[in-house]
Every structure is written in structure tokens, then in C-alpha cells.
C-alpha positions in Angstrom: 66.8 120.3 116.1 67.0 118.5 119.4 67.9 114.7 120.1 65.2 112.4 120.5 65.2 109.2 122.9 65.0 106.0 120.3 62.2 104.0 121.8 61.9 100.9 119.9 58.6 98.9 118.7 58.1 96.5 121.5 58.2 92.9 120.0 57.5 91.0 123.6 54.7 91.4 125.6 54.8 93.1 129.5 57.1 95.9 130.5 60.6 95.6 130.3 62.2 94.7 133.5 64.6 97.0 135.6 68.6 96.7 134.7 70.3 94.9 137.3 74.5 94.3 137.9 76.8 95.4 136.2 74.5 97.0 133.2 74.4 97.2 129.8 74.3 100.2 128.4 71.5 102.7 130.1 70.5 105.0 127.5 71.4 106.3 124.4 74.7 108.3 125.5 75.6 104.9 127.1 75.1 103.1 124.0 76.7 105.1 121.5 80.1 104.8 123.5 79.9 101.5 123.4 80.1 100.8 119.9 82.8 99.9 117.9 82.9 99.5 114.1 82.9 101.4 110.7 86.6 100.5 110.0 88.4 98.1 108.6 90.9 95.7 111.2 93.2 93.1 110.5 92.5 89.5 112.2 95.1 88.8 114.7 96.7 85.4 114.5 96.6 82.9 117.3 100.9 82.5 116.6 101.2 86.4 116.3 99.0 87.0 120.1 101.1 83.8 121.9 104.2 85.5 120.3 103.8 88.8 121.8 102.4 87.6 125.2 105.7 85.1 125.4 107.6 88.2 125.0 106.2 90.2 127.9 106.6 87.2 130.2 110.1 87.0 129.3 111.5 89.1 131.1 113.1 88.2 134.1 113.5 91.1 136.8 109.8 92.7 135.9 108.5 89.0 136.2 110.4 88.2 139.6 109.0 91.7 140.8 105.3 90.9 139.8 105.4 87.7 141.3 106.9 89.1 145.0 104.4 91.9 144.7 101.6 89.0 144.0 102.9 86.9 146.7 102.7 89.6 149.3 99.4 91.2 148.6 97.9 87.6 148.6 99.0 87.1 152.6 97.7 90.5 152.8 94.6 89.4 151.4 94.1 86.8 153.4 94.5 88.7 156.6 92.2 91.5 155.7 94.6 94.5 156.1 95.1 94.6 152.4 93.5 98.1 150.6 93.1 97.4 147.4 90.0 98.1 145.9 87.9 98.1 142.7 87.6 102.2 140.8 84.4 103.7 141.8 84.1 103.7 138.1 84.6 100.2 137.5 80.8 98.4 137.4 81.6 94.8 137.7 81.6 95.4 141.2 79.1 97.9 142.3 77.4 95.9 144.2 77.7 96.7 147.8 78.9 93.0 148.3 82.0 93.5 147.9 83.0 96.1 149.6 80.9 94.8 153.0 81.2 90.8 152.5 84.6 89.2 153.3 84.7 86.5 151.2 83.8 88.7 148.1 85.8 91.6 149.1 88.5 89.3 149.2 87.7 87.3 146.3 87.6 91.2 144.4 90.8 92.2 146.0 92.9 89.0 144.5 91.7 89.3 140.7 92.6 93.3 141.0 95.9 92.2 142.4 96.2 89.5 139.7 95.4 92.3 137.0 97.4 94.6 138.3 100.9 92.7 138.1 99.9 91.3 134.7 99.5 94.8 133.5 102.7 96.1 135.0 104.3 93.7 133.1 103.1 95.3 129.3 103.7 98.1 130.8 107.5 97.3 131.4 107.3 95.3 128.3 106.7 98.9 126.3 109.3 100.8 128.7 111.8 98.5 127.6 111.2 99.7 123.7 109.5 96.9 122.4 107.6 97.9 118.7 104.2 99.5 119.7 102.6 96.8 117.4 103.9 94.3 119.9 103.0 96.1 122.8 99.2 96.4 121.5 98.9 92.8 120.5 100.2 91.7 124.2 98.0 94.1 125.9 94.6 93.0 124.0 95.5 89.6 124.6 95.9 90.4 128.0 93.1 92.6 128.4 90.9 89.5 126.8 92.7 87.1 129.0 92.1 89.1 132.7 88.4 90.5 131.8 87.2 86.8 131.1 88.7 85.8 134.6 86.7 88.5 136.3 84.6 86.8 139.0 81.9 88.8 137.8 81.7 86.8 135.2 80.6 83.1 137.2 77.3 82.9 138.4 78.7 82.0 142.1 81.2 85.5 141.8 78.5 87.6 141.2 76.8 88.7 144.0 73.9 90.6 141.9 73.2 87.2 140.0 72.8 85.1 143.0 70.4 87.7 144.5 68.3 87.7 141.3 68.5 83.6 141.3 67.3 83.9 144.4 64.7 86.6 144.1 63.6 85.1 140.8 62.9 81.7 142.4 65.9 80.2 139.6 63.8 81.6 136.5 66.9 84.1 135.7 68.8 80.9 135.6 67.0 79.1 133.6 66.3 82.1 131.2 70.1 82.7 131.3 70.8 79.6 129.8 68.2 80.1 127.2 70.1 82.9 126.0 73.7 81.4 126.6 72.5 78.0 124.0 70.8 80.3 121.4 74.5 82.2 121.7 76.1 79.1 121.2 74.0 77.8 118.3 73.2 81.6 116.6 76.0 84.3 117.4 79.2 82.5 117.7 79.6 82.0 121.1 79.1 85.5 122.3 76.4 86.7 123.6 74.3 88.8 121.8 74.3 92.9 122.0 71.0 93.6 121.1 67.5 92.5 120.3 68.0 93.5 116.4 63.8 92.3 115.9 62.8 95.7 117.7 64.1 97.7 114.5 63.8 97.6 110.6 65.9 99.4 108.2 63.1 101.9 105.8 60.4 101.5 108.9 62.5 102.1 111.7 66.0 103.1 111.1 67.2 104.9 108.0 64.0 106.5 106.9 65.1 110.1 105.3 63.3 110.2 102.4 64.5 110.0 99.1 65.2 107.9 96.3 67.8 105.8 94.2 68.9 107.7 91.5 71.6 105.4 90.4 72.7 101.7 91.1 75.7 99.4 89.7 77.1 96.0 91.3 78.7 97.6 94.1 76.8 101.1 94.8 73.5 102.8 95.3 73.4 106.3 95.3 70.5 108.3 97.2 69.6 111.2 96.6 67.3 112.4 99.5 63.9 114.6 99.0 65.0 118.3 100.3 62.4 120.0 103.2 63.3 123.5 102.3 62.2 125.6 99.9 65.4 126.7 98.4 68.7 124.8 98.5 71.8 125.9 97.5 72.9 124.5 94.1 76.3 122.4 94.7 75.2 119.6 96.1 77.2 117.2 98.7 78.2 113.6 98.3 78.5 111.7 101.3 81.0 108.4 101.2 80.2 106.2 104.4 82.6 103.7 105.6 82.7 100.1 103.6 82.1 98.9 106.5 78.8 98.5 108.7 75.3 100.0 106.9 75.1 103.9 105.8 72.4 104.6 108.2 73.9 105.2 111.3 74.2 108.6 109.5 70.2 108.6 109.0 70.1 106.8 112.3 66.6 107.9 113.5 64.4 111.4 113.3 66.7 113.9 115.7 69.7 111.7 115.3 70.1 111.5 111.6 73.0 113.6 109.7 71.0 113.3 106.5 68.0 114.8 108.2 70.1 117.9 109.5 72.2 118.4 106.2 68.7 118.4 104.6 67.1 121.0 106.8 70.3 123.4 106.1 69.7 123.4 102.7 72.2 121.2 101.2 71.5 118.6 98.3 72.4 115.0 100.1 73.5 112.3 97.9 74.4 109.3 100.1 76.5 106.3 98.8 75.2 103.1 99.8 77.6 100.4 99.2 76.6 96.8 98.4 77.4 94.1 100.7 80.2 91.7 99.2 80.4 88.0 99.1 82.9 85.6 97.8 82.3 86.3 94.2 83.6 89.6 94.6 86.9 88.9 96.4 88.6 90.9 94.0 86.9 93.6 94.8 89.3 96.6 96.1 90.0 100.7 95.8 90.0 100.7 92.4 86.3 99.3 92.7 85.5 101.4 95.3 87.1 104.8 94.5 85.8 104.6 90.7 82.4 104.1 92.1 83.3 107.6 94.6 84.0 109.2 91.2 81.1 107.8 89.3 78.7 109.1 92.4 80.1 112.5 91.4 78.9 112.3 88.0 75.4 111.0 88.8 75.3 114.3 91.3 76.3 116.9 88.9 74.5 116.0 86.1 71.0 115.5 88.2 71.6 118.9 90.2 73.1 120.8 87.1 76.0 121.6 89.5 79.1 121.6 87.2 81.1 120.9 90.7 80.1 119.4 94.3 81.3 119.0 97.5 82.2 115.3 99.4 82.4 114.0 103.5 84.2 110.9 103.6 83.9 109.2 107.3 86.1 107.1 108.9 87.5 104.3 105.9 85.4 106.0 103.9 87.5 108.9 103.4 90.5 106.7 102.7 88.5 105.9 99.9 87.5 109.2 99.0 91.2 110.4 99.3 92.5 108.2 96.3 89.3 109.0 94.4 90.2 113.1 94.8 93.8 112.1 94.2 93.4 110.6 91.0 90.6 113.5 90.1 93.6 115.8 90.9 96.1 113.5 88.7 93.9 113.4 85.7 92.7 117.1 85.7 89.0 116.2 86.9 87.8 119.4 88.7 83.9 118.7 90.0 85.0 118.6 93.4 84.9 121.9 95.0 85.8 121.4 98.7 86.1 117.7 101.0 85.1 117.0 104.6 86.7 114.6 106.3 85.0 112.9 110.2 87.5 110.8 111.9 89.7 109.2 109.3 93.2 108.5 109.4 95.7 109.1 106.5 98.4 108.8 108.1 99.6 105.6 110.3 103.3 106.6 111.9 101.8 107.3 115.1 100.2 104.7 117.3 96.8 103.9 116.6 94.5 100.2 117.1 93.9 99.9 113.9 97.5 99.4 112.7 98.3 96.5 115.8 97.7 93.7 113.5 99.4 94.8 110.6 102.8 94.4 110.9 104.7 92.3 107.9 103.7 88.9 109.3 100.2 89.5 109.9 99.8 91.1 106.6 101.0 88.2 104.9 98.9 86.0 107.1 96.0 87.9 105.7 96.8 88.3 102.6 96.7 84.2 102.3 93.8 84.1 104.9 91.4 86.5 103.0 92.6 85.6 99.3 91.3 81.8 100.6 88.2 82.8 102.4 86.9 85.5 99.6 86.1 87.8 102.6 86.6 89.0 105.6 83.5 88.4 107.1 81.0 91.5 109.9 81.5 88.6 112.5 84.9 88.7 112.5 85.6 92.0 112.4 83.2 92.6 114.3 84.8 90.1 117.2 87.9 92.0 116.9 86.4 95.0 117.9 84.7 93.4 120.9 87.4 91.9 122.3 89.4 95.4 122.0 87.1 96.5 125.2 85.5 93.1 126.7 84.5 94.5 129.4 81.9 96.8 128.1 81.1 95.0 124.8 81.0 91.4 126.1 81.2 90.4 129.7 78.5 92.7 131.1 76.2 91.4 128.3 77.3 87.8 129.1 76.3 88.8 133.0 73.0 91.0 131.8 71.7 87.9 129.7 73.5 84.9 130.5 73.6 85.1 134.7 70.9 88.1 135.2 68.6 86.1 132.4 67.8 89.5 130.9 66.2 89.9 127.5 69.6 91.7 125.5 68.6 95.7 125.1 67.2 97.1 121.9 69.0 100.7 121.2 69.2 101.8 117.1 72.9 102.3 117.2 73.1 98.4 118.7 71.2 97.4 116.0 73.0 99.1 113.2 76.7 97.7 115.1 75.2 94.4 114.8 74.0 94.7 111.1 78.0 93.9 110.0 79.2 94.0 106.5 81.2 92.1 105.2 84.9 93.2 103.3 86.0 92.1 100.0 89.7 90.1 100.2 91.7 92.9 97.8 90.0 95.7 99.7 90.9 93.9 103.3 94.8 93.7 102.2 94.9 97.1 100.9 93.3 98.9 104.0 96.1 96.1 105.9 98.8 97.6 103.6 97.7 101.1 104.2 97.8 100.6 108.4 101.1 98.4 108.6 103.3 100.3 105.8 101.6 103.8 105.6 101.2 103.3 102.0 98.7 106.6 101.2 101.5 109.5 102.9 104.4 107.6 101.3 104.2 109.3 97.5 103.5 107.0 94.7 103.6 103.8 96.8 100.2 103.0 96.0 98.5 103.3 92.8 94.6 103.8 92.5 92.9 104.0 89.3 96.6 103.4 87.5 97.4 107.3 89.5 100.4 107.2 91.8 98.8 108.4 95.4 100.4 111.6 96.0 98.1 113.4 98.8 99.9 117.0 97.9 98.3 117.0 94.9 95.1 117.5 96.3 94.6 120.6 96.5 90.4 121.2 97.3 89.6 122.8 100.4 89.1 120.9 103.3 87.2 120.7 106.7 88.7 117.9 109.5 87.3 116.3 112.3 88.5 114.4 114.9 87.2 113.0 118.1 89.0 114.2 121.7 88.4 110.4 123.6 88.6 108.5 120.1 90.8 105.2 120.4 90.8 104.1 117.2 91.6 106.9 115.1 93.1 109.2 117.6 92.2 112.7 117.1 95.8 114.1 116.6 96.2 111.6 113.5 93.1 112.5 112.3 94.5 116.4 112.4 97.9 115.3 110.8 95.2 115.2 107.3 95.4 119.4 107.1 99.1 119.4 106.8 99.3 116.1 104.9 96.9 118.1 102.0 97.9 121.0 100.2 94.2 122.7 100.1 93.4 125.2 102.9 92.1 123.1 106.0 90.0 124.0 108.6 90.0 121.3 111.7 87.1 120.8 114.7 87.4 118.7 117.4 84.6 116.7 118.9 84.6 115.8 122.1 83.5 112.0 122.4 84.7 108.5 120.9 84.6 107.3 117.6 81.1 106.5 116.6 80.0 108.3 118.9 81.2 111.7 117.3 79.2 111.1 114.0 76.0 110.9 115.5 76.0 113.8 117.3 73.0 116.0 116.7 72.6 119.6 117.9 70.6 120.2 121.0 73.2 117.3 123.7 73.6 119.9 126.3 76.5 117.5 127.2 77.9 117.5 123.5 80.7 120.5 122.9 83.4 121.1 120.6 86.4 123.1 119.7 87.5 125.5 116.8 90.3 127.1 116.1 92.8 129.1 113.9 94.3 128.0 111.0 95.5 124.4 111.6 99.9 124.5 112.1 102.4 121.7 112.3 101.6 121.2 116.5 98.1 119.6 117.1 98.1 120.1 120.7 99.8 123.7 120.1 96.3 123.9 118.3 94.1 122.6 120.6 95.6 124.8 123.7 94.5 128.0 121.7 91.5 126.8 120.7 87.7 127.9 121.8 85.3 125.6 123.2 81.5 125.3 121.6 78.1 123.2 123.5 76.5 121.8 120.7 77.7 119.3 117.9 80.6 119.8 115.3 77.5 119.2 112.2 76.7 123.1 113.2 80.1 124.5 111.8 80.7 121.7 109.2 77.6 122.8 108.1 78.2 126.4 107.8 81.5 125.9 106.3 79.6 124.0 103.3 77.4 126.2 102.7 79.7 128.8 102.4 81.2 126.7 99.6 77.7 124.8 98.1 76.8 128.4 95.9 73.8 129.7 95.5 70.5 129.7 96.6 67.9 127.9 94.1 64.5 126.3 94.3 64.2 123.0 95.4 63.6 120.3 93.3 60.2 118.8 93.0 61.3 115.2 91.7 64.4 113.2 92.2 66.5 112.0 89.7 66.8 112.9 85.8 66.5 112.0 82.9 69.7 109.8 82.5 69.0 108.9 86.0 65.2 108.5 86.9 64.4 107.2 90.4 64.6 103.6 90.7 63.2 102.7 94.3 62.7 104.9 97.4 64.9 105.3 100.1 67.1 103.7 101.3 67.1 101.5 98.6 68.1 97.6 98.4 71.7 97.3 99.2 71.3 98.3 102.4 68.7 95.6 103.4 70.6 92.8 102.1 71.8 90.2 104.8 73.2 87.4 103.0 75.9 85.4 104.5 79.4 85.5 103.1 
């Protein structure tokens, strides 16, 4: 199975026009590493960010250094012998402008110097020992803070936008100002990723087919149509994130996990999970892991399998985990092995997700989400954004607000931008998971009235983690095999987060390593380990089949009996859009 380029339905009439400036994401590679979702993050607080930026500037001697520094690069600046200049790599300023114009190289050369001395300053800040949660929340704020002051980012600092005013006879300007008011009035300010009308969820995106076998107030569960003539007999119950729609695992034909699990011969149930409002604030992992062991159930007792196997991804196997843990607890058996892509069970080292969590900011939202109900896609989802502006804000704001580009339309944009919300209860439990490492800590959290004791869990288990992955870094994602007491095999992929999960076979750029049996040392690991071209779904897949039983004739119908098909794929959950 090879990847296929997503080319949307066209909604507007003429040919798109060429990307110019600093551009939004190129293709599908480029588009991919650009996203950022499918986990839960706390909400920093405007008293928590001022807090930690106060404490980087205070400090004298770094300060007084910065500031000399600054001071002599500027009259160096001004006399044109100064050689700073921007990273070949950085976009904002590939225009040949300014490197060959003096005001612009100059104008270039003062922001970098400005950056530069702020940044030295977090960086001293975190030599001098400062909590790594303090050190994170001062460097987004400062990241935030020096990519909005990019010149780039003014119509009159960007060279590329003046050209295309001028080119344009002013009709990029006036379009970009189009797009900055319906930003203002429609998507909170920011302006928008992608042009979400070139895709539909069932027509477009998501399309496997299949059917709903099951549905309660909070899940669907799909079970999808095999296309080979014999499957094996244990079947495999995915649990996507709570976060952001399933299908960015049934993405689009030749980028679709369901699609490739299918066509190996596995049985593919898919939970789809409901998308909460308000009303079901108190919503939280007792909700959602009973629902992982109900989908269990509905599996077995449609495939006749007396057992089956589960993949968890990102918060989703958080879930999953306290579901197997109190399986384990209470002597329920019908899970036979686990996968688990990109989660993190364990929070002592430094990861993203855990910067807004200390025991002030989970208070905070603990009182903020209790009030509100939820914790609503846009805000999340803002989060996120601001954790890299530069590539998911300000080069949109330049492509569609100073370029007066119509916003790009890529599938996995579309899914980023097709948020979920997440239920108050379930938002302080994730919170209490990142800030206090609840799930390693045994019997500090109790799910489904069992104490969380991850040795206890015993089921075999295959790990993923993602080499260039920021927010659930890939040795925290290993710690899992020594953190369960089943025998764990553990892959490494080699992109980011998102990035990693849709990953189908046939990227000649996609590769992958594997190794022996997974010790104490992850990077011990990795230095013995063998590198693969191709995707890590080829060897999760043979590892569950090896552990999915035997061969057996495909079924002609979905569903059963007890659970007849209620609507095709991918159901009604998964198209509902209501505002929290």
C-alpha cells in the first residue's frame, strides 16, 4: 500500500494560486508536522505566565549581560559590520531582501539580536535550577512574545507582501483583510489553518467502511467491513485519543490505519467517542475507561473471540491503561495483548504536556473547568498553537492576512481543526495525572473503585514512540515497557507526534527502528538498535497477528444479534459539531 496525495474537492472556482513568503505548509509531509493535538493540556494562567517571565528577568548579572550584548550589537547594526544572520532554515526571511537590502537586513539583524538575548536569559534562568515547569512556562511565553514581534509579521516588514501589494495592484490587501475580519468575527482572533469546506467526514475523510455495532451516551463502536477473505479470529479494539475526531486514523484511502489493519487481516473495532458539552461535566475515567471495557465485550461477543487485543494512542492509552488495570484487579481476562503509539504513563521527566500542571495551575483548573463545564477544542487547541507560533500561526497570519491567500485545504488540517471538546472531571484528572504522576505512583488514583497499580498488568505489550516528538518524548513513551510487568516490545518512529500515526507504508522518507528486548536505558536501546524504511504499522502489525489466533472466514455481515448494525460508518458521534 503506497501513500496517496490528498487532493481535496475544489469549493472555489479558478486554479489555486502559487504559495508565496514565508509558506504554509507545501504538501502533505509539511502538513502533518505541523499539527498539534490529540492530547489533553492544561490552560495556562495569565498570573502563572507573568510569574514565570518576572522570574527570568530577575536576575541581575544575566540581565546586565543581555543588555551590554544588545547595546553593542545594535551600534554594530547600525554601522553594517554586524554578522548576524537569520538560519537558512528559518522561512520568515527567505526572501532575498534581506540579505541584499540594508534597511531590511538591518531591520532582520536587530529582532535576531533582540531574540537572541531574550532567549539567553531562559536559558540562564534553567542553568540556575529553576523547576522545569517554570522554565517551560517562561519559554512559551517568550517564544509567543518574540515570534509576534517578528517583522515578518507587518505588512511594511515583509518584503514578500509589499511585492505581492504591489504586483496585485492592492487586491492581496484588500483580500487580506477580508480574511483578518472573518478571523476576528469567526475563529477567535487567529487566523484560520485551513479551508475545512474542501472536506466532509463519511464523503471525504473517514470513509473505511463499516458499521455501528454499538452506541451509549458517550461511545460508538465501529466495527469496519474486512477486504480479505479470511481474518484471523481475535479481533483488535482501537481506543483513539478523547481528544480531536477518530479519523485521523482513517484519514483518507493510502493514509488510513483502519484501511491497512483491515487489509492484514485483523478485525478493527474503532471507538468513537461522543463529543461532550456542559451537561456532562462530570464526565471522567471512570466514564471513559468503563466504556474501553464495555467496547471489549461488544467485540468478543460479535467476533466469538473469548479474548482480543487493544492500541490505545496518545491519551487514549492513559485511558486504556486504567481500563486493563482494573481488568487485571478484578480477574477480567479478554484482553490478550495491548499496543501502545505515543502515550506517556509516566510524567517525572520533562515533557510539554506537564508545564501547566504544577499545584497552582491545577487548582486554577480545577475551579476554571468545574465553572465552565468544559474545556473547550478552541482552547486547547490555542494552547497548542501558541506552543510553535511560528509555524502554526504567524506564517498563516502572513499567507492569508498580508499575502491575501485563500487558507490551504490538507485532510490532516481539517481533522486538527475539527476540535473536541473535554469534559471538566476528565480535564482535572489528565491535569493530576501530568502535574503529580498519579498513574506510576501505586494506588494513588482509583478507576472503576481499583487502585491504579500498572504492575499488575501483566498482557503483552508492543510500544511506540516517536524520535522528534515534543510532546510525548519518545524516551517517556519507552519508560511504559519497564513501567508494565507483561513482555514489551518497543519501535521507534522516526517523526513528530501526529505525525508518527499516520504513517502509511510506501514514504521512502518514513523509517524506523527495532530492537532487542527493551532494558532499563532507552538510549542504551536505541544505540543497538536496527534501522527500517517504511512505517512502524508494518511490525505492529505482524506482532498482532502473531497474537490475533487463527485464520477464519470473514464475516459477511456486521454486528450480531445482541448488537445489529445501527448506521454505517463512521457513525454520528463523529459528525457532531455543537458548541460547548
Amino acid at each position: 500500500m503506497t501513500s496517496t496525495t490528498s487532493t481535496p474537492r475544489d469549493t472555489r472556482s479558478g486554479t489555486p494560486r502559487p504559495a508565496a513568503g514565508p509558506p504554509v505548509p507545501a504538501d502533505e509531509s509539511e502538513a502533518l508536522a505541523s499539527v498539534e493535538n490529540a492530547e489533553p493540556v492544561g490552560v495556562p494562567s495569565s498570573r502563572g505566565m507573568a510569574r514565570a517571565v518576572l522570574s527570568t528577568l530577575a536576575q541581575p548579572g544575566p540581565l546586565a549581560r543581555e543588555a551590554g550584548r544588545l547595546g553593542w550589537n545594535a551600534v554594530r547594526i547600525l554601522r553594517g559590520t554586524d554578522e548576524i544572520a537569520p538560519s537558512p532554515r528559518d522561512k520568515r526571511f527567505a526572501d532575498p531582501a534581506w540579505s541584499t537590502n540594508p534597511a531590511y537586513r538591518r531591520l532582520a539583524q536587530s529582532y535576531l539580536a533582540m531574540t537572541g538575548s531574550v532567549n539567553a536569559l531562559v536559558e540562564a534562568y534553567e542553568a540556575r535550577g529553576a523547576d522545569w515547569r517554570e522554565v517551560e512556562q517562561a519559554r512559551f511565553v517568550i517564544t509567543a512574545f518574540t515570534s509576534a514581534l517578528a517583522p515578518t509579521n507587518t505588512l511594511l516588514g515583509n518584503p514578500a507582501a509589499v511585492k505581492r501589494a504591489f504586483d496585485t495592484g492592492g487586491r492581496s490587501v484588500l483580500r487580506g483583510m477580508g480574511h483578518l475580519l472573518s478571523d476576528l468575527r469567526h475563529n477567535g482572533g487567529l487566523p484560520t489553518q485551513t479551508d475545512r469546506s474542501a472536506f466532509t467526514v463519511g464523503t471525504d475523510l473517514g470513509i473505511s467502511p463499516g458499521a455501528v455495532v454499538h452506541r451509549d451516551e458517550v461511545i460508538e463502536l465501529i466495527q469496519y467491513t474486512p477486504s480479505t477473505a479470511h481474518v484471523r479470529q481475535r479481533p483488535v479494539v482501537i481506543v483513539p485519543p478523547p481528544i480531536g475526531r477518530f479519523y485521523f486514523l482513517d484519514l483518507r484511502p493510502g493514509r488510513s490505519l483502519v484501511e491497512y489493519a483491515v487489509s492484514r487481516g485483523l478485525q478493527v473495532f474503532m471507538i468513537s467517542w461522543r463529543n461532550p458539552t456542559e451537561e456532562q461535566a462530570d464526565w471522567g475515567l471512570d466514564t471513559y475507561a468503563q466504556r474501553v471495557v464495555d467496547a471489549v465485550g461488544v467485540a468478543s461477543e460479535i467476533t466469538g473471540s473469548p479474548d482480543v487485543t487493544t492500541l490505545g494512542l496518545c491519551a487514549g492509552g492513559q485511558v486504556m491503561t486504567t481500563a486493563l488495570n482494573h481488568m487485571a484487579a478484578t480477574g477480567d481476562d479478554r484482553v490478550h495483548a495491548a499496543g501502545y503509539a505515543v502515550t506517556l504513563l509516566d510524567f517525572a521527566n520533562r515533557a510539554p504536556l506537564g508545564a501547566f500542571s504544577g499545584p497552582r495551575l491545577l487548582e486554577l483548573a480545577r475551579r476554571n473547568s468545574r465553572r465552565r463545564g468544559v474545556i473547550s477544542a478552541r482552547e486547547m487547541g490555542a494552547v497548542f498553537s501558541w506552543m510553535r507560533p511560528d509555524d502554526l500561526i504567524f506564517n498563516y497570519l502572513v499567507n492569508q492576512w498580508l499575502m491575501g491567500e485563500d487558507p490551504p485545504a490538507f485532510d490532516i488540517l481539517a481533522w486538527n481543526a475539527d476540535g473536541t471538546n473535554l469534559p471538566a472531571r476528565l480535564h482535572e484528572q489528565f491535569l493530576e495525572i501530568f502535574g503529580t504522576n498519579a498513574l506510576v505512583r501505586a494506588g494513588a488514583m482509583r478507576v472503576l473503585g481499583s487502585p491504579v497499580h500498572l504492575s499488575r498488568i501483566t498482557v503483552p505489550t508492543f510500544v511506540t514512540g516517536a524520535l522528534t516528538d515534543h510532546l510525548t518524548p519518545w524516551d517517556g513513551c519507552y519508560r511504559t515497557t519497564q513501567l508494565l510487568s507483561g513482555p514489551s516490545t518497543f519501535v521507534l518512529s522516526y517523526s513528530g507526534h501526529i505525525q508518527s500515526l499516520v504513517n502509511p507504508p510506501g514514504n521512502p522518507k518514513a523509517h524506523y527502528w527495532t530492537g532487542g528486548e527493551p532494558g532499563p536505558d532507552p538510549h542504551a536501546w536505541r544505540a543497538s538498535a536496527e534501522r527500517h524504511t517504511g512505517s512502524w504499522w508494518e511490525p505492529w502489525a505482524e506482532w498482532m497477528l502473531e497474537r490475533s489466533g487463527d485464520e477464519v472466514p470473514a464475516p459477511a455481515a456486521r454486528g450480531s444479534a445482541d448488537h445489529p448494525p445501527l448506521e454505517p460508518a463512521p457513525g454520528s458521534y463523529v459528525r457532531d459539531r455543537r458548541p460547548a
